[in-house]
MILOLO-524897 format. One record per residue (C-alpha): residue in three letters; x, y, z; residue number from 1. Coordinates in steps of 0.5 Angstrom, whole numbers, plus 2048, in hexadecimal, padded with zeros to 3 digits. Example, Ala and Ser with C-alpha at 12.3 -4.5 7.8 and 13.67 -1.06 7.14 Angstrom:
BEGIN
REC  res    X    Y    Z    n
REC  ALA  819  7F7  810    1
REC  SER  81B  7FE  80E    2
% end
This chain:
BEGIN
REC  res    X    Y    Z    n
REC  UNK  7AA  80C  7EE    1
REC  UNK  7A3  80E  7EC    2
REC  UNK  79E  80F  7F0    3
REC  UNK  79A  809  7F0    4
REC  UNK  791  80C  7F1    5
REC  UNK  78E  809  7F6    6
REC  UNK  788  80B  7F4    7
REC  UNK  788  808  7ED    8
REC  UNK  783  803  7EC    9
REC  UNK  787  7FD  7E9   10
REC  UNK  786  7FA  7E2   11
REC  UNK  78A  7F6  7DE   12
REC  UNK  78D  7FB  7DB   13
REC  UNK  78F  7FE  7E1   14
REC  UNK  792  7F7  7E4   15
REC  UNK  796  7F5  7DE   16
REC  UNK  799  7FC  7DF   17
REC  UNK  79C  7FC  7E5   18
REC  UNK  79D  7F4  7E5   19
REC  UNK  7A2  7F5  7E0   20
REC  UNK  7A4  7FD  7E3   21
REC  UNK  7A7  7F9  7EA   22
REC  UNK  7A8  7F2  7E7   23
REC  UNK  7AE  7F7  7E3   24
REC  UNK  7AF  7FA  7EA   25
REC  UNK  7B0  7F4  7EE   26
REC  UNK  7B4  7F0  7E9   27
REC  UNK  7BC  7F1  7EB   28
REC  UNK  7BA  7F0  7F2   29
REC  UNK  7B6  7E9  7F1   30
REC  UNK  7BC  7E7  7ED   31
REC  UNK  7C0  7E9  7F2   32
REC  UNK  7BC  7E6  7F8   33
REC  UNK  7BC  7E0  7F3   34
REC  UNK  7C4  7E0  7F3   35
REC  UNK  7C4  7E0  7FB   36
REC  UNK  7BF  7D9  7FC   37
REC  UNK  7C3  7D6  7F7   38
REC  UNK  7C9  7D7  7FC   39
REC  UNK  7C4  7D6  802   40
REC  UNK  7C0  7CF  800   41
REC  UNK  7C8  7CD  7FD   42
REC  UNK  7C5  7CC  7F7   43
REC  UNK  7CA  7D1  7F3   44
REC  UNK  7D0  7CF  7EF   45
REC  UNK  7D7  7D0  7F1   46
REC  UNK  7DB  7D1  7EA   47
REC  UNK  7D6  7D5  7E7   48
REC  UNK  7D8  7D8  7E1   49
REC  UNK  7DE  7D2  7E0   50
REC  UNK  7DE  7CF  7DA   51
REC  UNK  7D8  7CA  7DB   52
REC  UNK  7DE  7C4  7D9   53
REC  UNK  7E1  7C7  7DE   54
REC  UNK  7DB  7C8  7E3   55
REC  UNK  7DA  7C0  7E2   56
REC  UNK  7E1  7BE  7E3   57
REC  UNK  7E0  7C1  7EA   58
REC  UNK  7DE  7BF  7F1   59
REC  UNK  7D7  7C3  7F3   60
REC  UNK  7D8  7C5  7FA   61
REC  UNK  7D1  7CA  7FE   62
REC  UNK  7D3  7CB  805   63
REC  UNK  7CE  7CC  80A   64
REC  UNK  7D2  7D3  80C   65
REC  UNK  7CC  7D8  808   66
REC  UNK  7C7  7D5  80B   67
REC  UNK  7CB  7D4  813   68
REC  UNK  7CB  7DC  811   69
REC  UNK  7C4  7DD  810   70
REC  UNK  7C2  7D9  815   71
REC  UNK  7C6  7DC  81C   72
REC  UNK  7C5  7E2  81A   73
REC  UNK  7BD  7E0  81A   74
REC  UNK  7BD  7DC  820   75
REC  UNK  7C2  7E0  824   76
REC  UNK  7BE  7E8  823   77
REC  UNK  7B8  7E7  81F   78
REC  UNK  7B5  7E1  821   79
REC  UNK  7B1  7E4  826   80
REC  UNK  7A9  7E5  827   81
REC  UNK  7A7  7EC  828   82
REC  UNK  7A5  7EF  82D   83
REC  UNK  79F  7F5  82D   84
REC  UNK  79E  7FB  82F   85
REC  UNK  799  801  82F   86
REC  UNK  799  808  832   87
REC  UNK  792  809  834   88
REC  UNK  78D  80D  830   89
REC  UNK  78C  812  834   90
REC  UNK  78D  815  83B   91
REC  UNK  789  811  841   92
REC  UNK  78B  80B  845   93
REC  UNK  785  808  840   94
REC  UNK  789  809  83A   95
REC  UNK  78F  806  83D   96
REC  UNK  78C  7FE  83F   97
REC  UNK  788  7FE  839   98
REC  UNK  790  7FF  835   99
REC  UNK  793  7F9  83B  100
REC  UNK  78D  7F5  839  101
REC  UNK  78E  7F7  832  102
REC  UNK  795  7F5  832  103
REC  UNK  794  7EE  835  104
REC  UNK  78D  7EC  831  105
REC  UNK  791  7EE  82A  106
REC  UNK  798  7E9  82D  107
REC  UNK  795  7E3  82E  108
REC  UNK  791  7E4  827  109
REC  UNK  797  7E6  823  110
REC  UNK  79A  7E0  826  111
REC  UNK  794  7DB  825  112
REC  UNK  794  7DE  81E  113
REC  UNK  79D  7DC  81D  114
REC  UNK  79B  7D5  820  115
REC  UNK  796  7D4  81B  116
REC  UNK  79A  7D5  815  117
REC  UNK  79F  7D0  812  118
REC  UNK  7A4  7D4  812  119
REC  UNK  7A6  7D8  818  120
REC  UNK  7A5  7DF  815  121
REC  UNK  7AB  7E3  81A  122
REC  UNK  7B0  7DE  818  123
REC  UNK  7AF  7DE  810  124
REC  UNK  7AF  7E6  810  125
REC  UNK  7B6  7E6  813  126
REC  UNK  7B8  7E1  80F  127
REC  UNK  7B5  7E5  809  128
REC  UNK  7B9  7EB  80C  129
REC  UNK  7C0  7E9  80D  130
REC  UNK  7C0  7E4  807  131
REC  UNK  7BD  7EA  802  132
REC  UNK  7BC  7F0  807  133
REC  UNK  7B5  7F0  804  134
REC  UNK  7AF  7ED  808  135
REC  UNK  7A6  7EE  807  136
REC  UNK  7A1  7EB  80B  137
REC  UNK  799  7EB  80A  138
REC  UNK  794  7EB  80F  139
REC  UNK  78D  7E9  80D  140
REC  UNK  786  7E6  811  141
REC  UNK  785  7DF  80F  142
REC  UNK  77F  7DF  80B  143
REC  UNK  77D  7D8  80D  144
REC  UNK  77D  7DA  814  145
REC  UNK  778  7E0  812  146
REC  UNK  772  7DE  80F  147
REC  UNK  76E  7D9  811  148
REC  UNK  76D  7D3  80C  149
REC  UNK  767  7D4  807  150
REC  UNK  765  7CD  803  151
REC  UNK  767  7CB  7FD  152
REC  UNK  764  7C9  7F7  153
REC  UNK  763  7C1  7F7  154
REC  UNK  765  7C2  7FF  155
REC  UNK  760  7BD  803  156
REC  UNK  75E  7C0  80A  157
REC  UNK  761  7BA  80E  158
REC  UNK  768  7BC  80A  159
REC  UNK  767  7C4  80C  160
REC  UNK  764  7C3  813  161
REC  UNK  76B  7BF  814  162
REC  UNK  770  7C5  810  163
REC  UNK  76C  7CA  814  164
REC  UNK  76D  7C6  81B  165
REC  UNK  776  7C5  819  166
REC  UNK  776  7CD  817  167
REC  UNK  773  7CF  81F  168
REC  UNK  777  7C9  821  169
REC  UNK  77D  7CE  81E  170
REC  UNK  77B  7D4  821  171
REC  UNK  77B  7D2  829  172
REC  UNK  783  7D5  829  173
REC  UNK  781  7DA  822  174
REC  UNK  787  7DE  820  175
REC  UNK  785  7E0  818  176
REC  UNK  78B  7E4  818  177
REC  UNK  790  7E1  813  178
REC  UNK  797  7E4  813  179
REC  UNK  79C  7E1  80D  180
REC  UNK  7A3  7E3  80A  181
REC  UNK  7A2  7E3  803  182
REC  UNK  7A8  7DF  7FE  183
REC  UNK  7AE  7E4  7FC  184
REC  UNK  7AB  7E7  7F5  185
REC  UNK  7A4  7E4  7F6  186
REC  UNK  7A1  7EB  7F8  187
REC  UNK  7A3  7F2  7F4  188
REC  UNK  7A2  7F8  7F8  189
REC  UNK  7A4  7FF  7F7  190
REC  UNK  7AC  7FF  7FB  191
REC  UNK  7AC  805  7FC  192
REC  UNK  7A6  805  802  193
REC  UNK  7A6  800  807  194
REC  UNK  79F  800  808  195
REC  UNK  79D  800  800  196
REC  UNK  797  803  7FD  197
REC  UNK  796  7FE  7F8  198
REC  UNK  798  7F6  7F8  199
REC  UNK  798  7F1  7F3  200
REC  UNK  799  7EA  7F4  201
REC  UNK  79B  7E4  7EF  202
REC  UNK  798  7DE  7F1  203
REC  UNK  796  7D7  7EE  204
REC  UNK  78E  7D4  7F1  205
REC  UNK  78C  7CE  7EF  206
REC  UNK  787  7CE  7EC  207
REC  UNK  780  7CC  7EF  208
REC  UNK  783  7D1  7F5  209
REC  UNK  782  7D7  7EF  210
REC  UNK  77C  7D4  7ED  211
REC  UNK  779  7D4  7F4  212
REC  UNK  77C  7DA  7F6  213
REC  UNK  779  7DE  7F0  214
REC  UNK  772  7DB  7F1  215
REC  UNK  772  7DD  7F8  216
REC  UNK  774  7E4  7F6  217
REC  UNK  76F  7E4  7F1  218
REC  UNK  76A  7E3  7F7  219
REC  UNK  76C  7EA  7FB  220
REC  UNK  76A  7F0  7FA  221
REC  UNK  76E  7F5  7F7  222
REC  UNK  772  7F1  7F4  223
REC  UNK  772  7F3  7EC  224
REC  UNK  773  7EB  7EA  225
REC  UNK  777  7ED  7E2  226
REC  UNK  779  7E6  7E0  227
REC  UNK  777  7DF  7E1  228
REC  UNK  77B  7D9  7E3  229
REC  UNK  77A  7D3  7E1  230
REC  UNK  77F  7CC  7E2  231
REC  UNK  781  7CB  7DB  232
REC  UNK  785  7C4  7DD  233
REC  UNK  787  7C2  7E3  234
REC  UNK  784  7C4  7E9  235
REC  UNK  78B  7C3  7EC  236
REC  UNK  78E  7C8  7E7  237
REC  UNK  792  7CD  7EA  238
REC  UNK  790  7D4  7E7  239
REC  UNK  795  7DA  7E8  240
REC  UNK  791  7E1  7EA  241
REC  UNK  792  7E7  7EC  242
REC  UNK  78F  7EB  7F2  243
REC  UNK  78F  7F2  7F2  244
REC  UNK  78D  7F6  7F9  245
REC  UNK  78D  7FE  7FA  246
REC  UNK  78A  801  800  247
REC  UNK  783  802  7FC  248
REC  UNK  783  7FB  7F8  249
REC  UNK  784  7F4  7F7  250
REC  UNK  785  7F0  7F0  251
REC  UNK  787  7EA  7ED  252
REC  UNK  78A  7E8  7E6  253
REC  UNK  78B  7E2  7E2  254
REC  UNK  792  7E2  7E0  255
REC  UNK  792  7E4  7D8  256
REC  UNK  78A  7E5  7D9  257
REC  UNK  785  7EB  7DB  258
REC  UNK  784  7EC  7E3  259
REC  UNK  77F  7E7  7E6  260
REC  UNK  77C  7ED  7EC  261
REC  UNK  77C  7F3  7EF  262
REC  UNK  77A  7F4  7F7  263
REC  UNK  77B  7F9  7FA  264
REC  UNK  781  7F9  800  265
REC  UNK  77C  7F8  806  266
REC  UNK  782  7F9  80B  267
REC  UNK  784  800  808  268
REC  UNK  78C  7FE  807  269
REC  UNK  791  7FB  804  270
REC  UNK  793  7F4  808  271
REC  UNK  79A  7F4  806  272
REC  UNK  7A0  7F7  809  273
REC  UNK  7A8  7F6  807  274
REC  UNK  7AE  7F8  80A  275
REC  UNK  7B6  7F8  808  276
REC  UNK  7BB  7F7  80C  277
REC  UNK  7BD  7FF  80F  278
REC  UNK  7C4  7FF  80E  279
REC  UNK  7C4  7FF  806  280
REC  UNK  7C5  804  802  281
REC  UNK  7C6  807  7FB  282
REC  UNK  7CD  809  7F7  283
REC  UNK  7CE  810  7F5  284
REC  UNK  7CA  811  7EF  285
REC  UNK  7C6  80B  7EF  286
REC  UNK  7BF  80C  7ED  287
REC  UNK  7BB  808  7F3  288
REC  UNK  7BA  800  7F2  289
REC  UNK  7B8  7FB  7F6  290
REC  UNK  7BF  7F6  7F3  291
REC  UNK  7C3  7FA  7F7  292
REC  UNK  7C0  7FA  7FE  293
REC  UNK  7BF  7F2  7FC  294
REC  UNK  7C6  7F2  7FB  295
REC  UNK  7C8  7F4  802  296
REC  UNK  7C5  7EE  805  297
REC  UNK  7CB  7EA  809  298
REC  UNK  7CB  7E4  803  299
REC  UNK  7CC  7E9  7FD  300
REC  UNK  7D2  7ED  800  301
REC  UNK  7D5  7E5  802  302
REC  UNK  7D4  7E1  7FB  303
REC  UNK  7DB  7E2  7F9  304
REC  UNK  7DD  7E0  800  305
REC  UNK  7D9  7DB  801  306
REC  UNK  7DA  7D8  7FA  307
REC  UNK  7E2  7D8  7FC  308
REC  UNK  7E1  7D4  800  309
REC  UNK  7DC  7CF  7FF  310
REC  UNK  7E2  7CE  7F8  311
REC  UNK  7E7  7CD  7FD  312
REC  UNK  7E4  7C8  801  313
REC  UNK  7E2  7C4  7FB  314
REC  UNK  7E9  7C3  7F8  315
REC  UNK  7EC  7C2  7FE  316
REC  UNK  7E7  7BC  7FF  317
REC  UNK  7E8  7BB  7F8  318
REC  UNK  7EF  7BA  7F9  319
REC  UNK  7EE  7B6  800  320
REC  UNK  7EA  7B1  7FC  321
REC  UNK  7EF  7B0  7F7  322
REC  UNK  7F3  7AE  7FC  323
REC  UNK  7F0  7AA  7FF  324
REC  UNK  7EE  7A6  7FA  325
REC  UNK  7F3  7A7  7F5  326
REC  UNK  7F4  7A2  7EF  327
REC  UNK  7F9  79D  7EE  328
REC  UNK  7FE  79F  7E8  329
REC  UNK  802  798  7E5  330
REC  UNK  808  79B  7E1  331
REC  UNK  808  795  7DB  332
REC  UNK  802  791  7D7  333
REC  UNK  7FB  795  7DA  334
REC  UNK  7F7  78F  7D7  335
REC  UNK  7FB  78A  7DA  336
REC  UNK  7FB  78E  7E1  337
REC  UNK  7F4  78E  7E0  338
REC  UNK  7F4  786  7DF  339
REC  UNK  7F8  786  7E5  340
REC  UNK  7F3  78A  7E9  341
REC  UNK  7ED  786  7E8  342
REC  UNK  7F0  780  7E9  343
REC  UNK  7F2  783  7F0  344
REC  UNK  7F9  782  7EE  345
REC  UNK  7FE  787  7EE  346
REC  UNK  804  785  7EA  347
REC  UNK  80A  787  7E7  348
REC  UNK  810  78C  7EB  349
REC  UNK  80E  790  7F1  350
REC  UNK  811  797  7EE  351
REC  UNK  80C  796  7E8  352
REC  UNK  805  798  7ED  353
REC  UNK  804  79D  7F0  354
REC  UNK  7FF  7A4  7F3  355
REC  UNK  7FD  7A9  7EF  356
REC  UNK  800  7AF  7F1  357
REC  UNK  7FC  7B5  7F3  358
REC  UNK  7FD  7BB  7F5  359
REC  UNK  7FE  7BD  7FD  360
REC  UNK  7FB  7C2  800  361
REC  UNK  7FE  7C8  802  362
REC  UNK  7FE  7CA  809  363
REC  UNK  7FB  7D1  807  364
REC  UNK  7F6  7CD  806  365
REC  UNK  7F2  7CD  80C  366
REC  UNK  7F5  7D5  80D  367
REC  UNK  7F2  7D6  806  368
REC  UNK  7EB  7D3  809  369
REC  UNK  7EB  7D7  810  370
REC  UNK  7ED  7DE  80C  371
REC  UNK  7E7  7DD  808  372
REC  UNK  7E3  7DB  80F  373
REC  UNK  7E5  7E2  811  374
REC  UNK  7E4  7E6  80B  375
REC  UNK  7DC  7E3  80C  376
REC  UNK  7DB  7E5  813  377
REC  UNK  7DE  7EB  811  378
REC  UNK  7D9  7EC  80C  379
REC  UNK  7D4  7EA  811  380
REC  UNK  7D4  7E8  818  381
REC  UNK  7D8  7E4  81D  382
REC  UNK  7D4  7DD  81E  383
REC  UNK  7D8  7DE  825  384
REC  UNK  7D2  7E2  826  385
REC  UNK  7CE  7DE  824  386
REC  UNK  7D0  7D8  829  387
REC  UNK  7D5  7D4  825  388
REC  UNK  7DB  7D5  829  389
REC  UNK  7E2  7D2  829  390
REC  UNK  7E5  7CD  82F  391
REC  UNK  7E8  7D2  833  392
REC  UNK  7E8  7D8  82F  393
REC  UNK  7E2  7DC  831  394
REC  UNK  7E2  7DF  839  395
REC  UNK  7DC  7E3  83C  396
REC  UNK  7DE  7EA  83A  397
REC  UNK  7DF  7E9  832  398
REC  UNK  7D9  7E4  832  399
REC  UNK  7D6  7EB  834  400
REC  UNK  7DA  7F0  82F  401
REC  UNK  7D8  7EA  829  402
REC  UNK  7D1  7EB  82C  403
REC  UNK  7D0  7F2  82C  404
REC  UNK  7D3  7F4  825  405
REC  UNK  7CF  7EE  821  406
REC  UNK  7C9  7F3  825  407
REC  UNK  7CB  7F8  822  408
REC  UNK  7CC  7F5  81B  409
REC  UNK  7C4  7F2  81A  410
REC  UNK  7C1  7F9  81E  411
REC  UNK  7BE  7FC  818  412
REC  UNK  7BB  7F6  816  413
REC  UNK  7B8  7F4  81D  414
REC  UNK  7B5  7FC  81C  415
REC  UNK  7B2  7FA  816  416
REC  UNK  7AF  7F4  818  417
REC  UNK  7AD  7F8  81D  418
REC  UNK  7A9  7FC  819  419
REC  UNK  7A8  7F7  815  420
REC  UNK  7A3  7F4  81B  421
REC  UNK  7A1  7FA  81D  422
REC  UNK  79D  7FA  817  423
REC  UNK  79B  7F3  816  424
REC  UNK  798  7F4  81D  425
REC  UNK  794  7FB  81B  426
REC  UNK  792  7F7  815  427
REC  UNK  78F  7F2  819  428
REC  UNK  78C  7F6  81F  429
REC  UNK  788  7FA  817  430
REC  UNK  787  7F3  815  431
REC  UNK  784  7F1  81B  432
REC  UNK  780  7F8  81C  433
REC  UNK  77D  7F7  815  434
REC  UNK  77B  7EF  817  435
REC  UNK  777  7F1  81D  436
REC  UNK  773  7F7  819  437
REC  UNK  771  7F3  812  438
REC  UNK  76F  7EB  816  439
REC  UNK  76B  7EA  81B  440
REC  UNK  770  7E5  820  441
REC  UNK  772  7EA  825  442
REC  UNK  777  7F0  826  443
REC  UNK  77B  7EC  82B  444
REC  UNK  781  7E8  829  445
REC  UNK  783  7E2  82E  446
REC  UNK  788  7DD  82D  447
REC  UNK  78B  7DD  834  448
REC  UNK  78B  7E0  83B  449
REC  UNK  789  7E7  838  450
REC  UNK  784  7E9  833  451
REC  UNK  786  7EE  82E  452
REC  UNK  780  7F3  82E  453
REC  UNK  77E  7F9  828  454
REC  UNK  77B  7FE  82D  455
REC  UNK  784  7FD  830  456
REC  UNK  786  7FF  82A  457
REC  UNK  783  806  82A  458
REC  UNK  783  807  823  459
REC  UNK  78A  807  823  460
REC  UNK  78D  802  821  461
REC  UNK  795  803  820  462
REC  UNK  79A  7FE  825  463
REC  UNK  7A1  7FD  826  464
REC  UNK  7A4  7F7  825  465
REC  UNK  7AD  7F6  828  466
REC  UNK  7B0  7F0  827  467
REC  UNK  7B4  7F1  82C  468
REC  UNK  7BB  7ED  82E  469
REC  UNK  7BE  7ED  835  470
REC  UNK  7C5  7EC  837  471
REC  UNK  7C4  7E8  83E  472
REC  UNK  7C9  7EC  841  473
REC  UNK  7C7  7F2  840  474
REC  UNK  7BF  7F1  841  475
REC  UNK  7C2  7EF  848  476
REC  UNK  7C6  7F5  84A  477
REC  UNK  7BF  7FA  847  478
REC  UNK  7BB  7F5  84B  479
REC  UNK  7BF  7F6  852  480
REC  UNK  7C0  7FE  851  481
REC  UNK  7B9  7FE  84F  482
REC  UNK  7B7  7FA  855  483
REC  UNK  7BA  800  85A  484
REC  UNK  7B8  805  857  485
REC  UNK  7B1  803  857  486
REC  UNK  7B2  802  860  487
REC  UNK  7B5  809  860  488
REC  UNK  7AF  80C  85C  489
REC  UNK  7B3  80F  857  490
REC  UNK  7AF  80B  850  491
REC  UNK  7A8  809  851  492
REC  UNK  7A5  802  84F  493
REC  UNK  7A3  802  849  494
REC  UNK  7AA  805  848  495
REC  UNK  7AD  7FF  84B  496
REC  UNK  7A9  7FA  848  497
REC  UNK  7AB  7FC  841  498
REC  UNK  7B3  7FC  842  499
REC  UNK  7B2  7F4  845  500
REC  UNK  7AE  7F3  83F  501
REC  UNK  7A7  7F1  841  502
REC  UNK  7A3  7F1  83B  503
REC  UNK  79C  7F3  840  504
REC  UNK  79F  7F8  847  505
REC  UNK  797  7F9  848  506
REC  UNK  796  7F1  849  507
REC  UNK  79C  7F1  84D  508
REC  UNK  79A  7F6  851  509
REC  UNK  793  7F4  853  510
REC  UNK  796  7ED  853  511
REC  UNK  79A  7F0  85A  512
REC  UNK  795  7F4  85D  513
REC  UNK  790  7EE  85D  514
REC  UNK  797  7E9  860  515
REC  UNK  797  7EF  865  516
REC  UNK  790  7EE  867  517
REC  UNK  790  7E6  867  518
REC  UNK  795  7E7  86C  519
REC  UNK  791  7EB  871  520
REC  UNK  790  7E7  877  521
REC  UNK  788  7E8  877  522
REC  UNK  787  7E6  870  523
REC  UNK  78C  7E1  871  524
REC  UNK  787  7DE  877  525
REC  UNK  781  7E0  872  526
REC  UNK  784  7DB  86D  527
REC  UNK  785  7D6  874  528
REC  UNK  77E  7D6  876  529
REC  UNK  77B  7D6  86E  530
REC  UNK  77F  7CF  86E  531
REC  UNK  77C  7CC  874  532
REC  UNK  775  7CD  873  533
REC  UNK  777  7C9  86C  534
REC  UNK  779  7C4  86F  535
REC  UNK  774  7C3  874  536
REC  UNK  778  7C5  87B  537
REC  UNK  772  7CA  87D  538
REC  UNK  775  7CB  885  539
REC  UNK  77B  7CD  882  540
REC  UNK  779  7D1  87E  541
REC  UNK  775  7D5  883  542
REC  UNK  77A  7D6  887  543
REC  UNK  77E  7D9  882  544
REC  UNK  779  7DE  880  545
REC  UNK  779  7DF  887  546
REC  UNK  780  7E1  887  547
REC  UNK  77F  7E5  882  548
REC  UNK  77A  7E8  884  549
REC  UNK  77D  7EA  88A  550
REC  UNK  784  7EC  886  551
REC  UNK  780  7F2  883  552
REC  UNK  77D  7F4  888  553
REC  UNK  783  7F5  88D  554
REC  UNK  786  7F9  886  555
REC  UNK  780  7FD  886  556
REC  UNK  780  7FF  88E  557
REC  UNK  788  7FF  88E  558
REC  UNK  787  7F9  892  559
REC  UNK  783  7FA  899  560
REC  UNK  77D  7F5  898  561
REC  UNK  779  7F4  89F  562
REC  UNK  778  7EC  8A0  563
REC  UNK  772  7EB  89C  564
REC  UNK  776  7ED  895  565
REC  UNK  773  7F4  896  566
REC  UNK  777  7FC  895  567
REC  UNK  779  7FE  89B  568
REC  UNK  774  803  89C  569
REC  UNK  76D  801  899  570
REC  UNK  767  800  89C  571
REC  UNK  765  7F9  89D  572
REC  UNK  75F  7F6  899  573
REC  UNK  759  7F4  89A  574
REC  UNK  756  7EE  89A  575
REC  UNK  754  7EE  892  576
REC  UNK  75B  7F0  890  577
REC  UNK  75A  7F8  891  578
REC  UNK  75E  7FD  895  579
REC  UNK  759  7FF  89B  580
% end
């Protein structure tokens, strides 16, 4: 794999070199990706490679086995929000609340961010990486959520006046960040870095979008504009480009064409990342292709398999539907039967009708289909483990096994999207950073109850992502161990707090400490007297103050007070309050 410069200036040249240099790359391992939707989307053809007579002839069955397989293994082990994590940047009390306030500003905007897309990025990531044992995603800032919206041509005051109001409307919950799972082969990436310095995306625009798009850019400084773009049909016309970006720069291509501009990258980085599955691995004396790691994913090594039985299953509804409906047969003149027959007459002897006679099923057949069914969980995994159980067949304990051993075969995928978030999260803390330092709207991100704040970050901005998948019995037996550990001082708090799991000890802990002191009688009597003065009982309410204040003097004096509320011991006052 050479070593793609990411200093390089781009130009045309360039682009066109390293297009064809990755498409060439990628190519076995898009058509394989291509082979394993085909089974995925029930879209492939069950006889290929028959004679095409033969294909017509023949019934088409897709069954739904393909996908149940991707889906389960997605809903039951990757189909989870991650949870963040951040050491703190340095020694210091103060280090540590910025991580803890880090951690919880930059959760609730990664969820807002998910939410905010049409498709869950979690979940289409692990679709992509048990289908194809491959997956990307991109994060990036919502540019019309940056820059405030300047008048265009032709614009009247009233119309801009009343965009300029909808943008401000739209930044009462601001979340620029954009976090998006490209389609399977849309994006080329050097394959063997999971954080590549060079991507090339291949997309269609339409047409005013490009055109409005390289007009603004024309606009900024920095930008070297290299070609115009002018809509030469319809400005709904889709027009394929291609988008280049290294740590240093920013460009754009007119497919077939010249680039249209160069920017410098304002972020300093390259906004995509992608992983493998993490099991895969390569044949002795292979040279390395990303095909072979593609062909690894749970559907390629079952496509015989599952072939099989969907051209089980469709000849035995084949033959069941013929025998339902089988046709009359007449031993004698046919256009006489078929007279007969129109005219709802049957004539002639009995013994010259009858049924046609098809085939009867064998009883392996049946045996034939569950063969199958376990040469697949074979090749994959139990769907036991995935909650389809059998009336009577599973008790507790197997449940558990099935479920344990279906963790350990998706555990290298969960350690790359692991990875794989880890690296969408430190990308979104740079973006974020970079957001803050070049537009004038603030360093502070807030979008639920904790903001998320540059000066948190420190100028570190590396975070960890898990996704994690808890056994209810197992969290159980670590939850009470860790609980009598904690009462015989043997782990600390914050110990305690990561093996039950909290996403926020330090939160908790301060939670607990402010319930203590809510709890104490002479706050609690403090809240009373607040409330009643409130309310307009101004007698009770100075009785009680009266109480409380001879509470704290009993406490300060060990409770000995003479008759007029005062320490035993101290001088009487005087008429102005004063002691004599």
């Amino acid at each position: 794999m050479p070593a793609f410069d990411p200093l390089e200036r781009p130009t045309k040249e360039l682009l066109d070199k390293q297009i064809v240099y990755l498409e060439k790359v990628w190519r076995d391992a898009h058509v394989a990706m291509e082979k394993a939707d085909s089974y995925y989307f029930q879209t492939n053809n069950i006889w290929e490679g028959l004679d095409q007579s033969l294909q017509a002839s023949r019934p088409q069955y897709n069954s739904p086995r393909a996908r149940a397989l991707v889906d389960h293994a997605v809903d039951a082990h990757l189909a989870f929000e991650p949870k963040w994590h951040r050491r703190p940047a340095r020694e210091g009390e103060e280090s540590k609340e910025r991580a803890d306030r880090l951690e919880k500003g930059l959760a609730e905007v990664i969820a807002h961010a998910i939410l905010s897309q049409q498709r869950f990025p979690t979940k289409v990531n692990g679709k992509q990486l048990v289908r194809h044992n491959y997956t990307q995603i991109h994060v990036s800032l919502n540019p019309d959520m940056l820059e405030r919206p300047a008048k265009k041509d032709g614009e009247s005051q009233e119309e801009f006046d009343e965009r300029e109001e909808s943008w401000s409307a739209g930044r009462t919950i601001w979340n620029p960040i954009d976090i998006e799972v490209p389609a399977p082969g849309e994006v080329l990436l050097d394959p063997t870095r999971k954080w590549p310095q060079i991507a090339i995306r291949r997309r269609k625009m339409l047409a005013f979008d490009l055109a409005d798009l390289v007009k603004n850019k024309s606009k900024r400084r920095g930008i070297t504009l290299l070609d115009d773009f002018a809509i030469t049909g319809d400005a709904y016309d889709d027009i394929e480009v291609v988008e280049w970006e290294s740590p240093l720069y920013i460009a754009i291509q007119k497919k077939g064409g010249g680039l249209l501009y160069v920017e410098p990258n304002p972020y300093g980085f390259v906004r995509y990342a992608h992983v493998f599955g993490g099991s895969a691995d390569m044949p002795m004396g292979k040279e390395f292709d990303p095909a072979w790691y593609v062909k690894q994913g749970i559907l390629f090594g079952n496509m015989d398999t599952l072939k099989m039985g969907d051209q089980a299953r469709a000849a035995r509804h084949e033959i069941i539907i013929r025998t339902a409906f089988a046709k009359s047969i007449y031993d004698g003149d046919t256009s006489e039967a078929a007279q007969q027959l129109l005219n709802d007459i049957l004539q002639g002897k009995p013994d010259q009708w009858g049924i046609e006679q098809v085939p009867k099923l064998a009883g392996e057949t049946a045996e034939h289909i569950e063969s199958i069914e376990r040469d697949i969980e074979l090749g994959s995994y139990s769907l036991q483990a995935a909650g389809i159980r059998e009336p009577g067949s599973d008790t507790a304990t197997k449940a558990m096994i099935l479920s344990e051993a279906t963790n350990r075969t998706f555990k290298a995928a969960i350690k790359q999207m692991e990875g794989l978030w880890s690296i969408a999260g430190t990308m979104a803390l740079r973006c974020w950073a970079t957001m803050g330092k070049e537009y004038p709207y603030g360093d502070v991100l807030q979008v639920g109850e904790h903001p998320l704040k540059v000066e948190d970050m420190e100028r570190q901005y590396h975070i960890e992502a898990t996704f994690e998948q808890v056994d209810v019995v197992v969290a159980m037996q670590e939850a009470q161990q860790a609980n009598t550990d904690l009462e015989k001082r043997l782990i600390d708090y914050a110990t305690w707090a990561r093996i039950r799991r909290f996403e926020d000890p330090t939160g908790i802990q301060d939670g607990i400490i402010k319930d203590s002191i809510q709890a104490m009688p002479e706050v609690m009597l403090a809240r009373q007297i607040a409330a009643l003065r409130e309310a307009g009982y101004l007698e009770i309410a100075d009785a009680k103050e009266a109480e409380l204040r001879q509470a704290r003097l009993q406490r300060a004096t060990g409770g000995m007070v003479n008759p007029q509320g005062q320490p035993i011991g101290a001088q009487p006052a005087n008429g102005n309050g004063r002691v004599a």
